[in-house]
C-alpha positions as CSV (number, residue, x, y, z in Angstrom):
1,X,0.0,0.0,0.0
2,X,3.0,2.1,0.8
3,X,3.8,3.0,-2.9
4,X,0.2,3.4,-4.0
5,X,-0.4,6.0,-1.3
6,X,2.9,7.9,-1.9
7,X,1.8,7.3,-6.1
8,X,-1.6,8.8,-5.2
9,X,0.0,11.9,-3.3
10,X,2.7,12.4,-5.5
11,X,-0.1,12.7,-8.7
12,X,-2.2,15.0,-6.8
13,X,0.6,17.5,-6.5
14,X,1.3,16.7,-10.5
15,X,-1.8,17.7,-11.4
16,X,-1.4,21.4,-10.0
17,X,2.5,21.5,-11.2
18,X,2.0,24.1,-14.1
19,X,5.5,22.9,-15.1
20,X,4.8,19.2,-15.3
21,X,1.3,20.1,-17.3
22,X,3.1,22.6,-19.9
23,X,5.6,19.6,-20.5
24,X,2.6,17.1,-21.3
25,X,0.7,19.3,-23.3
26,X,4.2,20.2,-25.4
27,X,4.7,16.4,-25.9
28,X,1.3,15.4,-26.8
29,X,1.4,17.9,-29.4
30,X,4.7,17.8,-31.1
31,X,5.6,14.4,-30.2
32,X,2.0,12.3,-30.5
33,X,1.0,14.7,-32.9
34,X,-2.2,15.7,-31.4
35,X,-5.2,16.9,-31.9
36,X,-6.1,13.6,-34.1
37,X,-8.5,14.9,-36.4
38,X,-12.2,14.0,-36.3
39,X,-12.9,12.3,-39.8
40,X,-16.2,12.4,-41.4
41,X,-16.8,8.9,-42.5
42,X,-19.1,9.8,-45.3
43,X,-19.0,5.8,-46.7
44,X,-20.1,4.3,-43.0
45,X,-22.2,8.0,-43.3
46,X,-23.9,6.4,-46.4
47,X,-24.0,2.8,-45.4
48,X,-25.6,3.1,-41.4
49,X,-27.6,6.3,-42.4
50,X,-26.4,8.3,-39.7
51,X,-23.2,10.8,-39.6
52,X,-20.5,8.6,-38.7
53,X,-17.6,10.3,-37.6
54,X,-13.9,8.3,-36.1
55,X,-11.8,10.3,-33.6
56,X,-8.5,8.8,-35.4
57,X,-6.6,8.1,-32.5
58,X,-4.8,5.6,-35.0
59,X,-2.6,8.5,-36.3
60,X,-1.1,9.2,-33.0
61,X,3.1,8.3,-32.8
62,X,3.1,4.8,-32.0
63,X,-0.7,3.5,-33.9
64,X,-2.8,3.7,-30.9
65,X,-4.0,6.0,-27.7
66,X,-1.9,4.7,-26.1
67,X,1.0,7.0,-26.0
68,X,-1.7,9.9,-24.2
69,X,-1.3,7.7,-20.8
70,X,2.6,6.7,-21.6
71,X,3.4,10.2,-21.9
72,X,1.7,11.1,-18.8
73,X,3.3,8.5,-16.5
74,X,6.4,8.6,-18.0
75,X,6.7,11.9,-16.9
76,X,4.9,11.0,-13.4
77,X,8.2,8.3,-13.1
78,X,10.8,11.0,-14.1
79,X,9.1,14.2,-11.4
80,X,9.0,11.5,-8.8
81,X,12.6,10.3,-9.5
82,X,12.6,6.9,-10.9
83,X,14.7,5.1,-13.0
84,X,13.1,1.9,-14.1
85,X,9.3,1.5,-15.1
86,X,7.7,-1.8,-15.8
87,X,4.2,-2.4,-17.9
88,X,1.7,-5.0,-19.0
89,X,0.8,-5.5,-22.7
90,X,-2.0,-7.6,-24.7
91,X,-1.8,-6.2,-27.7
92,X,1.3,-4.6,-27.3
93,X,0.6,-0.9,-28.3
94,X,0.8,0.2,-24.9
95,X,4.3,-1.9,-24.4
96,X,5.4,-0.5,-27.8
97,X,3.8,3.3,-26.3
98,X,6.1,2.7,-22.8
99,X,8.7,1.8,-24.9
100,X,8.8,4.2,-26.7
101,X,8.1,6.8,-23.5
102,X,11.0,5.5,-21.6
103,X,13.5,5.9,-24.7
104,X,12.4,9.7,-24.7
105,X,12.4,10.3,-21.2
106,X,15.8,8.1,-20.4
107,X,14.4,5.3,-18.2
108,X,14.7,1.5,-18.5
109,X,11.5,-0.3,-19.4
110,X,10.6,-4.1,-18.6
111,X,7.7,-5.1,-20.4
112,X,5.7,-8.2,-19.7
113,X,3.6,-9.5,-22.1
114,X,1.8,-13.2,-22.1
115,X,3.4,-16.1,-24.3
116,X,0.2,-16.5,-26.4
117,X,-0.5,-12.3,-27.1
118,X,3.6,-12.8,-28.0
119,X,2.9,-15.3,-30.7
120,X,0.2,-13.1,-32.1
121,X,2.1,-9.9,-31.7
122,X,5.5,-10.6,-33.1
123,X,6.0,-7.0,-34.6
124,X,5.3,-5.1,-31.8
125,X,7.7,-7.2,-29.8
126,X,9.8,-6.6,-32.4
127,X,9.6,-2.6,-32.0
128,X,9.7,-3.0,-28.3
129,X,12.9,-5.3,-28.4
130,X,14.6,-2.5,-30.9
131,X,13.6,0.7,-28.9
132,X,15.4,-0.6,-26.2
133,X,12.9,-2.1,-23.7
134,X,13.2,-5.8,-22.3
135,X,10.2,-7.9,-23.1
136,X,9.6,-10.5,-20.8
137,X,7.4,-13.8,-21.4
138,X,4.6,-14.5,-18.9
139,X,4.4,-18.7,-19.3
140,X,1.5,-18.8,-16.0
141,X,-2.2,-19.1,-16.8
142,X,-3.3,-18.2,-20.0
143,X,-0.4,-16.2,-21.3
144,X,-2.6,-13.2,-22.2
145,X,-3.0,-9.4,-20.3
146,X,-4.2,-10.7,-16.8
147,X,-1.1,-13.2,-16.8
148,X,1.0,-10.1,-17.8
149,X,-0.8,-7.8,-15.0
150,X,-0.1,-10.0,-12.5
151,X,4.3,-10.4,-13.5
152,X,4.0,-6.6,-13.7
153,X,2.5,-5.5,-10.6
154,X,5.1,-8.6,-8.8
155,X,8.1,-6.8,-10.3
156,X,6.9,-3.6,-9.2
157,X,6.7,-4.6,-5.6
158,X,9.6,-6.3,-5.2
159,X,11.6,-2.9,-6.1
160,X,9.2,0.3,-5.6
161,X,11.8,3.0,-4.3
162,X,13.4,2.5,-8.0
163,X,10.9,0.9,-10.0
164,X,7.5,3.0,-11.2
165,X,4.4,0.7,-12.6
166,X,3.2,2.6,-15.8
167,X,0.0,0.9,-15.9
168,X,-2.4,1.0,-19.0
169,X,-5.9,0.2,-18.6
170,X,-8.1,1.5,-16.4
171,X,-7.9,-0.9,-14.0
172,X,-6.0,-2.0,-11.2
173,X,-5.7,-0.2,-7.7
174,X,-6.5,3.9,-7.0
175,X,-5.1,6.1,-8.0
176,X,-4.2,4.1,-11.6
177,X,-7.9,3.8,-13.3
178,X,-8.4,7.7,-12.0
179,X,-4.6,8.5,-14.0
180,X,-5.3,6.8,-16.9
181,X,-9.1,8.2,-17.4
182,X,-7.3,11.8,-16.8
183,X,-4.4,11.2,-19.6
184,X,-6.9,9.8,-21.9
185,X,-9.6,12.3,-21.5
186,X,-7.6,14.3,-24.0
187,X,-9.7,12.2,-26.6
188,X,-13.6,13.5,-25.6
189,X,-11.7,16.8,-24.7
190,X,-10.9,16.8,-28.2
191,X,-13.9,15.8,-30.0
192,X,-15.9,18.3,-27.8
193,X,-14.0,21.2,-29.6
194,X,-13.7,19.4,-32.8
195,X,-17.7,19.0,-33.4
196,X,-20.2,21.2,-33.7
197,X,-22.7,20.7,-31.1
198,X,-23.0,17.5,-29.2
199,X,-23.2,13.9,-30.9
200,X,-26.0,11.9,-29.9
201,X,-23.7,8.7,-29.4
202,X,-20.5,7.8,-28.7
203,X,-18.8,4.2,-29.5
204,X,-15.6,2.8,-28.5
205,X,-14.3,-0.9,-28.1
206,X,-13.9,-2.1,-24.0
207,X,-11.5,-4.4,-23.2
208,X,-9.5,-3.0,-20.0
209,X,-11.3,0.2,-21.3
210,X,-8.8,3.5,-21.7
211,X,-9.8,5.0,-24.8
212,X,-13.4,4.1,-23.9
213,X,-13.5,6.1,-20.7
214,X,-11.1,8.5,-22.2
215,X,-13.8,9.5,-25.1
216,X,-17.0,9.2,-22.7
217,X,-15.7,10.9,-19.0
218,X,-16.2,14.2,-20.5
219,X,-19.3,13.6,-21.8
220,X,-20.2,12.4,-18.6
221,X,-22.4,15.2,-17.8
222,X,-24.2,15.5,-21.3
223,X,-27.3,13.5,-20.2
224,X,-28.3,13.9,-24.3
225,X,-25.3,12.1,-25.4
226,X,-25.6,8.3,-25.3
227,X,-22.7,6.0,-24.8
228,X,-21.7,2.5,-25.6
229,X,-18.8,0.1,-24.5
230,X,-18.4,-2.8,-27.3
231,X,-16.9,-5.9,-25.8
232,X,-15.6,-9.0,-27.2
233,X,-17.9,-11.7,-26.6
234,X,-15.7,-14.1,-25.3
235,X,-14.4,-11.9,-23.4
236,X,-17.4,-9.2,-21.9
237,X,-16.9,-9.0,-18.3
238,X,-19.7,-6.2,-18.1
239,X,-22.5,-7.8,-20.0
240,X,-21.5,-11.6,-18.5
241,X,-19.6,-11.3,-15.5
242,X,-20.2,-10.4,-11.5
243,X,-18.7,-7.9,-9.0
244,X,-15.4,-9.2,-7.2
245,X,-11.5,-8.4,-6.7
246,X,-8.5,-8.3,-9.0
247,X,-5.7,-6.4,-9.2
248,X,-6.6,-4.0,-6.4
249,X,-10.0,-3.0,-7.3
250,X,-13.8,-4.0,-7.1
251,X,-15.6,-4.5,-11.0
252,X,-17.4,-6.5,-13.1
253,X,-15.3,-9.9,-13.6
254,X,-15.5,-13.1,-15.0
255,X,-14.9,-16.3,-12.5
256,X,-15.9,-19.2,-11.5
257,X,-18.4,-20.9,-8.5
258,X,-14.6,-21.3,-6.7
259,X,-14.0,-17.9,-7.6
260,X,-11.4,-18.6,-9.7
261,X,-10.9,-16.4,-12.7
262,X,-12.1,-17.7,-15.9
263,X,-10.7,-17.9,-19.2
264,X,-11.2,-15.5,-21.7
265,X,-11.2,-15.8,-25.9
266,X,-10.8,-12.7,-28.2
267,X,-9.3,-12.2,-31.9
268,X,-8.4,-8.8,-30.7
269,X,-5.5,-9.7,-27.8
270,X,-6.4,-5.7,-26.4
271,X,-9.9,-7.4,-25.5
272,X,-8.6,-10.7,-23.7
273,X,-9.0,-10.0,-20.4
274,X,-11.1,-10.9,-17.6
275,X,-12.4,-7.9,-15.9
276,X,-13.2,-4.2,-16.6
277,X,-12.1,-0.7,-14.6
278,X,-14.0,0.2,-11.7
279,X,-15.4,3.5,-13.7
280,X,-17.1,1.8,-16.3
281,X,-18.8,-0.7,-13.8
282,X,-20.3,2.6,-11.9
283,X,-21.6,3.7,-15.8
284,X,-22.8,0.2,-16.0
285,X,-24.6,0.1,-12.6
286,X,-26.1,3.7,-13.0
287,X,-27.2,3.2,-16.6
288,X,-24.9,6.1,-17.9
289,X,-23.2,3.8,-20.7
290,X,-24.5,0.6,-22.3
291,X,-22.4,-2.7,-23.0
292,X,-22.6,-5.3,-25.8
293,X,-20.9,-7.7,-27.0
294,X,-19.4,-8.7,-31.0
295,X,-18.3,-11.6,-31.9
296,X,-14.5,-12.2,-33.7
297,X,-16.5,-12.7,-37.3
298,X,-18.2,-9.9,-37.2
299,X,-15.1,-7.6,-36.0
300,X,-13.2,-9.1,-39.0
301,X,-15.8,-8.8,-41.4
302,X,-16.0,-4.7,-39.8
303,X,-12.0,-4.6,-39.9
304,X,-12.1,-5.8,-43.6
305,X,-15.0,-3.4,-44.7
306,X,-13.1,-0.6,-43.4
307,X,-9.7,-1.5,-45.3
308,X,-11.7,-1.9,-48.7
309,X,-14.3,0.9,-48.5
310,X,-12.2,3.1,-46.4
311,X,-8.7,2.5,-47.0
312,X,-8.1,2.6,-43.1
313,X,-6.9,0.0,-41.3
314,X,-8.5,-0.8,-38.0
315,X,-7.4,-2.3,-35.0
316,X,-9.0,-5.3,-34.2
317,X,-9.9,-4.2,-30.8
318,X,-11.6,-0.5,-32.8
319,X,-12.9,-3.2,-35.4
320,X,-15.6,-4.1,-32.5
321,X,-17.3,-1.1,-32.0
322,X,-17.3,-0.3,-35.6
323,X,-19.1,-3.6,-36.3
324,X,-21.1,-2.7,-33.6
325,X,-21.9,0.8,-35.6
326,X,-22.5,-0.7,-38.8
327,X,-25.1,-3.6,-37.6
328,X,-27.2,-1.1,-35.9
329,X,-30.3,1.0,-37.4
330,X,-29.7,4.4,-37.0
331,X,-31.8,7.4,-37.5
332,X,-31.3,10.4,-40.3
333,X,-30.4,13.2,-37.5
334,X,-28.1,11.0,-35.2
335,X,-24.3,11.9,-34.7
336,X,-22.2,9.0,-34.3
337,X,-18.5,9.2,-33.0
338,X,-15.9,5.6,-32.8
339,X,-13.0,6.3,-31.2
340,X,-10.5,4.7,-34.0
341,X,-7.9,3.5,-30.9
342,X,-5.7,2.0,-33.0
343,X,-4.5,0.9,-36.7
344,X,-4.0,-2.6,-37.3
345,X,-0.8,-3.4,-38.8
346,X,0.0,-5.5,-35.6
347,X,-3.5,-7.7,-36.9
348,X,-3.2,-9.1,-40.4
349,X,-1.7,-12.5,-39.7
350,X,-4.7,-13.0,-37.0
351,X,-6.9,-11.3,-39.5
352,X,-5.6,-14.1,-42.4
353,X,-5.2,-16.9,-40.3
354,X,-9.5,-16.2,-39.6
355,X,-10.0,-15.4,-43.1
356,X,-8.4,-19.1,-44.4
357,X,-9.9,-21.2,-41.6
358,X,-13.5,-19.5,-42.7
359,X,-12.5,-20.5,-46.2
360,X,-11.8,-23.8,-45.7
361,X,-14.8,-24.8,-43.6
């Protein structure tokens, strides 16, 4: 608890420390490259019958949001003195974002990552191997992000005074889900200014759920703006599982009569995990957002509309709320906005190795 309280103290000072906020700002702008623009969709416009916009979080340095909350820890790890940060990766953009953090800001960075998300991911191991971070193979459980959670968070304990845990999701114990929902908020910030007057909904893909709560918190308030948190369905903690522990913080989770967490199956390795942050359970319990679930088939069947119609390549964790977008009826005068997380590159070996086994059944 020690370095969790001194984290939590330490971030409240941050936040006030016009210094450290002028630095963020500066990176986010001439390093990530933000603002992301707002992109008019006018094919998905055309083919759901609403406006479809995609916040194109994709085009940040890196391929996905996650650099926003890199950034902003990295720089938490460097005011507070440390030397050494550690992460968890699925789909390894946020390894491949705290890789690329620590190489800026001069720290050494330990990444731990499960053995199956490694097979899957082999070029973002690849970029986190060449810009200079250690990748380390989880081999307990299922080899996926709650094996590589759990490595993480061990490491981090066993050396706190040097090491700083640059977490990625929302999840895990206060203060992280509360950092993580500030550095990403940049994205609804964003869109706010970007659009003219409110969307009537807001989409985004919900696996441990940054960019999610990133595009919805500051629509929070909007009570005319609807929200909704696509899961994978072999995954979908919110819309299947119950309240309980893990990693230092109640939600909805997936486990067992025993209490034993439950596996989890996902074509998008950013979605294979077993639980959710404790924010979007309280949307969840007060009604504020909605959670569903899309299958793998219809993710890849979203991912390769987008690539042929679009020319964009999605994520495979985006891929689910777009295929969520595009399978729902829609009227004339609603404004739709998908938070585009991430491009998907790092996906087209999982995205053909679908596309052949559906060919040959």
């Amino acid at each position: 608890m020690t370095p969790l309280i001194e984290l939590e103290e330490a971030y409240r000072s941050l936040k006030k420390d016009p210094c450290f906020k002028r630095e963020l700002k500066g990176l986010l702008e001439s390093f990530t490259g933000r603002p992301t623009p707002l992109y008019l969709s006018e094919k998905l416009t055309s083919y759901c019958g609403a406006r479809v916009y995609l916040k194109r979080e994709d085009l940040c340095h890196t391929g996905a949001h996650k650099i926003n909350n890199a950034l902003g820890q990295g720089l938490a790890a460097r005011y507070t003195s440390k030397k050494r940060v550690v992460a968890e990766t699925g789909a390894g953009q946020h390894g491949v974002a705290c890789a690329t953090a620590a190489a800026l800001l001069d720290l050494e960075c330990t990444v731990y990552m499960g053995y199956r998300d490694i097979e899957r991911q082999s070029e973002n191991v690849s970029r986190m191997r060449m810009l200079g971070a250690r990748v380390e193979k989880v081999d307990t459980g299922e080899g996926t992000l709650k094996d590589a959670v759990n490595a993480a968070i061990q490491d981090w304990v066993s050396d706190p005074l040097r090491t700083y845990y640059l977490l990625g999701s929302c999840v895990g114990p206060h203060p992280y889900p509360l950092m993580v929902r500030d550095f990403q908020s940049v994205i609804g910030r964003e869109v706010k200014k970007q659009l003219k007057g409110l969307p009537t909904h807001l989409a985004a893909c919900v696996g441990g759920g940054s960019n999610s709560i990133g595009l919805f918190y500051p629509f929070f308030r909007e009570s005319g703006v609807s929200m909704t948190g696509i899961e994978a369905a072999g995954a979908a903690s919110l819309t299947r599982g119950k309240v309980g522990v893990l990693h230092g913080s109640m939600s909805y989770l997936l486990y067992g009569e025993d209490g034993q967490i439950e596996l989890t199956s996902s074509a998008a390795p950013g979605l294979d995990y077993s639980g959710v942050g404790p924010e979007h359970s309280f949307y969840r319990d007060t009604g504020r957002a909605e959670y569903v679930r899309v299958d793998d088939k219809a993710a890849v069947d979203a991912f390769m509309w987008m690539m042929r119609n679009e020319g964009i390549i999605p994520a495979l964790e985006s891929s689910h709320a777009l295929a969520w977008v595009m399978g729902r009826k829609w009227k004339k005068d609603d404004t739709v906005v998908v938070c585009l997380s991430g491009r998907g590159e790092k996906d087209l070996d999982i995205v053909r190795g679908f596309l052949e086994k559906e060919g040959n059944q």
